[in-house]
C-alpha positions in Angstrom: -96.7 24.7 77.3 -98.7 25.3 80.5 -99.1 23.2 83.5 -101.3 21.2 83.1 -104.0 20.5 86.3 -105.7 17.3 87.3 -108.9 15.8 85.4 -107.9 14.9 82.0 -108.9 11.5 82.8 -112.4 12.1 84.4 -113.1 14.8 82.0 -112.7 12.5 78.7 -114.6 9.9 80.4 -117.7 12.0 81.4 -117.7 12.9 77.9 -117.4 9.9 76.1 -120.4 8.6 78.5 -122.7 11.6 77.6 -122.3 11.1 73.6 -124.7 8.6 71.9 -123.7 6.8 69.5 -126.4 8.1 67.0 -125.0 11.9 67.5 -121.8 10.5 65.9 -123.4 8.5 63.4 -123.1 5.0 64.6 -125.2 2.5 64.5 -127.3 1.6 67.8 -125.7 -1.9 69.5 -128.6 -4.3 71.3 -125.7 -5.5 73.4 -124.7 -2.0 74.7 -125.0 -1.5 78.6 -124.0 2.1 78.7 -125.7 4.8 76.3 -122.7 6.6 75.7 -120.1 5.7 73.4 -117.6 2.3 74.3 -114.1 3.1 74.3 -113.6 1.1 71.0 -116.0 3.7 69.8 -113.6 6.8 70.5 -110.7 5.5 69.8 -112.1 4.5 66.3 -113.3 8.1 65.7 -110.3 10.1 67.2 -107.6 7.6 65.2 -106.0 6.5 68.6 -105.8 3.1 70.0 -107.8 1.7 72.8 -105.1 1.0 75.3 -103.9 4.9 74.5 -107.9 5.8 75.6 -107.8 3.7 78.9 -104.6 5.0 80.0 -105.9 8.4 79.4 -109.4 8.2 81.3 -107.0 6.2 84.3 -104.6 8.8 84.3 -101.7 7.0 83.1 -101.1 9.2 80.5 -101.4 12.8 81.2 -99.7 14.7 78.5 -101.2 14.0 75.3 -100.1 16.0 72.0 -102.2 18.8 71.0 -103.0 16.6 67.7 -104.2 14.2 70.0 -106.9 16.3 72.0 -107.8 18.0 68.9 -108.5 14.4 67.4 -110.4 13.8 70.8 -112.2 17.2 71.0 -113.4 16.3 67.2 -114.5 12.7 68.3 -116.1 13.8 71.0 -118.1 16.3 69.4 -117.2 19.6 71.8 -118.0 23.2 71.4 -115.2 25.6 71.4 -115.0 26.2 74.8 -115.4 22.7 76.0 -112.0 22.1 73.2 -110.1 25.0 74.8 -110.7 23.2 78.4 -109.4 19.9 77.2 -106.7 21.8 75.7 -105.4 23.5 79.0 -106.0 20.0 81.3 -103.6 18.5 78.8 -101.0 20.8 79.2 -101.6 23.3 75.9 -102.9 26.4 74.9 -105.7 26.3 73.3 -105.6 27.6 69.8 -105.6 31.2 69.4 -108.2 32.7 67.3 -106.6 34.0 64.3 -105.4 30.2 63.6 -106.5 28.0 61.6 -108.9 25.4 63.5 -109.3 21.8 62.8 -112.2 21.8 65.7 -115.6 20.2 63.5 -118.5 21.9 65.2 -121.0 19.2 66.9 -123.5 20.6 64.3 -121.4 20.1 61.2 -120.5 16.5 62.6 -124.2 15.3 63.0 -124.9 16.7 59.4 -122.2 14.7 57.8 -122.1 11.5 59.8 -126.0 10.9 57.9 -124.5 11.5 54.6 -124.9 7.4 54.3 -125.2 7.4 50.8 -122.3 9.8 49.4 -118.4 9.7 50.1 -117.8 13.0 52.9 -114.5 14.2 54.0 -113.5 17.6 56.0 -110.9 19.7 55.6 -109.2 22.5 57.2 -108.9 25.5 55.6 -105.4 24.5 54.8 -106.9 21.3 53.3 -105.8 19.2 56.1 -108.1 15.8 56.5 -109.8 16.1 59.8 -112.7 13.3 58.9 -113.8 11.4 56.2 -116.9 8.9 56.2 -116.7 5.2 54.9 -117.9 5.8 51.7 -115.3 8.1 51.4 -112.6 5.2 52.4 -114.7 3.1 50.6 -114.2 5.3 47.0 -110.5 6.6 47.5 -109.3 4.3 50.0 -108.5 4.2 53.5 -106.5 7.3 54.8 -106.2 6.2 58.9 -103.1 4.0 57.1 -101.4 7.5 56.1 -100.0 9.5 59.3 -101.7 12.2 60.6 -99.5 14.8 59.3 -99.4 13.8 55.5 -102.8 13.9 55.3 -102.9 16.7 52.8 -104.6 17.1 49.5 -102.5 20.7 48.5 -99.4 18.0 49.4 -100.8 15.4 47.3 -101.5 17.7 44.2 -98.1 19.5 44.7 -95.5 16.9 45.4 -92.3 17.8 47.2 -88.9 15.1 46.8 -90.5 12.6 44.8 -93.1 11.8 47.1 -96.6 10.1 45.6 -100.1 11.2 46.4 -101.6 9.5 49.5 -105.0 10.6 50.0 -106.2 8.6 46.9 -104.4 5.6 45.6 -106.9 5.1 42.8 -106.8 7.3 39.5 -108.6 10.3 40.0 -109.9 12.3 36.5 -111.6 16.0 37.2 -113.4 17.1 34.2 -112.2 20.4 34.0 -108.4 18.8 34.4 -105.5 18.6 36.4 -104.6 22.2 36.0 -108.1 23.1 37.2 -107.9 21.4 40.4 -104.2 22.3 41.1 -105.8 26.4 40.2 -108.4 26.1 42.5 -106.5 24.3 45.3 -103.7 27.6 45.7 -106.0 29.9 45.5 -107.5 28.2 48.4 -104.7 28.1 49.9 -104.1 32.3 49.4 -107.6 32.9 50.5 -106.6 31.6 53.5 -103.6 33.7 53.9 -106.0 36.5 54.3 -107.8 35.0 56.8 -105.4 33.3 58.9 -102.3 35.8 58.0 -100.6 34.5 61.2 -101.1 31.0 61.2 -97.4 28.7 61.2 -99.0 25.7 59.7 -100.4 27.3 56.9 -97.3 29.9 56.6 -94.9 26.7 56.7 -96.9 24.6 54.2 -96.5 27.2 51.8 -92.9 27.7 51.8 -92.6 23.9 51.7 -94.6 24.1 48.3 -93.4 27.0 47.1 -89.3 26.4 47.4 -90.1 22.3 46.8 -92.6 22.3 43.9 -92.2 24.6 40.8 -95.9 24.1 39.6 -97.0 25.3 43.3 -94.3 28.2 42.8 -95.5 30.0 39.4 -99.4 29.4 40.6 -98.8 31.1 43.7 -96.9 34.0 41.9 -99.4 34.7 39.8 -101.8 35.5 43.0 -105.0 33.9 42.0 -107.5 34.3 44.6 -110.7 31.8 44.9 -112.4 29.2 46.3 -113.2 25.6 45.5 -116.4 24.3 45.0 -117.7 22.0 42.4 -116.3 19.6 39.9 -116.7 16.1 38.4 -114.7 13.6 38.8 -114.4 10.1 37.7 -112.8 7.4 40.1 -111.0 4.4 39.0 -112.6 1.4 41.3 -110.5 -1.5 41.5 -113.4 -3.7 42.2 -116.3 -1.7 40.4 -114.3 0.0 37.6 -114.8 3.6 36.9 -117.5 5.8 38.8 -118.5 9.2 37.8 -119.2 11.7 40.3 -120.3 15.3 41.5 -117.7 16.9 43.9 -119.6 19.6 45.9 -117.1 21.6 48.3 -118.8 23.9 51.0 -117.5 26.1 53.6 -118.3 26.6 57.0 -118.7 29.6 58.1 -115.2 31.9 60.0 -113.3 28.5 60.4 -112.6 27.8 56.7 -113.6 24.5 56.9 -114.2 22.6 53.8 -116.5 19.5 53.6 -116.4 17.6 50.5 -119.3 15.5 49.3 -118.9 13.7 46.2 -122.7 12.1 45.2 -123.5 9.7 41.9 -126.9 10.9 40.1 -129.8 9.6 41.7 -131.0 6.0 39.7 -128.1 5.7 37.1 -124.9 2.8 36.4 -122.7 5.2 38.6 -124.9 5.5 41.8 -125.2 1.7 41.4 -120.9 1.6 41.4 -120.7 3.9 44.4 -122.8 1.7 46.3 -121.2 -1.6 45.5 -117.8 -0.2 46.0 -118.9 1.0 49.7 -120.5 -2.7 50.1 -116.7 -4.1 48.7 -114.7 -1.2 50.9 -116.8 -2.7 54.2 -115.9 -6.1 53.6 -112.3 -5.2 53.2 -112.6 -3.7 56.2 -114.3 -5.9 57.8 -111.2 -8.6 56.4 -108.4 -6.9 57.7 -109.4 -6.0 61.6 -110.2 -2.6 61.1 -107.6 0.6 60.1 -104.1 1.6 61.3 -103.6 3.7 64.3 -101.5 6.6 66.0 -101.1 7.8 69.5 -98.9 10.4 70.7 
């Protein structure tokens, strides 16, 4: 830790009143007074609450976790150097290069947030969830009601002590197979080694796997190396039944990250599916006040 210096407060709020609501992908409010975003509006997209946001921009709480100002820096939409600042006024380093980053460049996040008609997520290069669209809650669920930290899809495909996947709760079939996914997903995971060598998390979720899962443990040994970045999948809708899919991975650029898009073909029975199960997911939400929060 470093000490941390005064402005935290001021600095999230100048922020937050700079960003539109359209450069985030929300729609425009007639009853808005400011043109930056309400506080309901960052705490929604940084998965914090709203009392955590005012005591923040009052100064009340000055020491945020670093997972919290990377979830801010991500909601907010900042470059690197802008993350790094809020990094050091909340009392952290900012992460070194070398590591793996969860930072979503402002680009990236105005590309995905107009991806209206598909179910988006990002992913770190470790395959840590860092954002996911509605449609995406819509089709697998929604994950702001799994922690933070568990948030995972290597976890979820290589369970350790009897735990149960939690990014999707619905039956997910991949075309090519189980094995294919769980193939492509460590040697994801070993490309990454070779560009983050040093990084703990990474290092840390692979001996987790590796002593905790033997499936994990002969894949890794046999030192496939790889990316992921198609497949098809079918989804198991409890409300629309099953939905056929394309799952396109791409990469951006040095940080690794990985932004899914999964798309129905354009005027068939499945596109039709994928757009009444984002209609059924928005009423859900809608139904139950909105998603589950954490602060730290």
């Amino acid at each position: 830790m470093i000490a941390s210096t005064n402005g935290l407060g001021a600095t999230i709020r100048s922020w937050r009143d700079r960003l539109s609501p359209a450069a985030v992908g929300l729609p425009p409010r007639s009853s808005r007074r400011a043109a930056g975003l309400r506080r309901e509006d960052l705490a929604d997209l940084a998965g914090i609450s709203v009392d955590y946001v005012v005591r923040l921009e009052q100064g009340r709480a000055t020491s945020p976790s670093a997972q919290v100002v990377s979830s801010l820096a991500r909601a907010l939409a900042l470059t690197r150097d802008e993350r790094d600042h809020l990094f050091r006024l909340a009392g952290h380093i900012p992460p070194a290069d070398g590591a793996i980053s969860d930072h979503i460049p402002p680009g990236v996040r105005r590309v995905v947030g107009r991806l209206g008609d598909a179910a988006a997520a990002v992913f770190s290069a470790d395959w840590q969830m860092q954002w996911w669209n509605p449609g995406w809650a819509a089709l697998f669920g929604d994950p702001s009601a799994i922690p933070p930290a568990e948030r995972n899809f290597a976890r979820d495909n290589f369970p350790v002590d009897g735990r149960t996947p939690s990014l999707s709760r619905r039956l997910v079939e991949s075309t090519g197979g189980e094995a294919a996914v769980r193939t492509a997903v460590v040697s994801d995971l070993r490309r990454a080694t070779g560009r983050f060598p040093g990084d703990t998390r990474l290092n840390a979720l692979i001996q987790e796997l590796s002593t905790g899962n033997d499936d994990f443990a002969q894949l890794w040994a046999a030192g496939i190396v790889g990316a992921h970045r198609e497949d098809h999948k079918t989804v198991h809708h409890p409300s629309v039944g099953p939905i056929a899919v394309d799952c396109d991975v791409l990469t951006d650029g040095d940080s690794e990250l990985k932004i899914v898009i999964l798309t129905a073909e354009p005027g068939s029975e499945d596109e039709t599916k994928l757009q009444l199960a984002m209609v059924a997911g928005s009423v859900v939400g809608a139904a139950t006040g909105g998603s589950l929060r954490h602060e730290e």
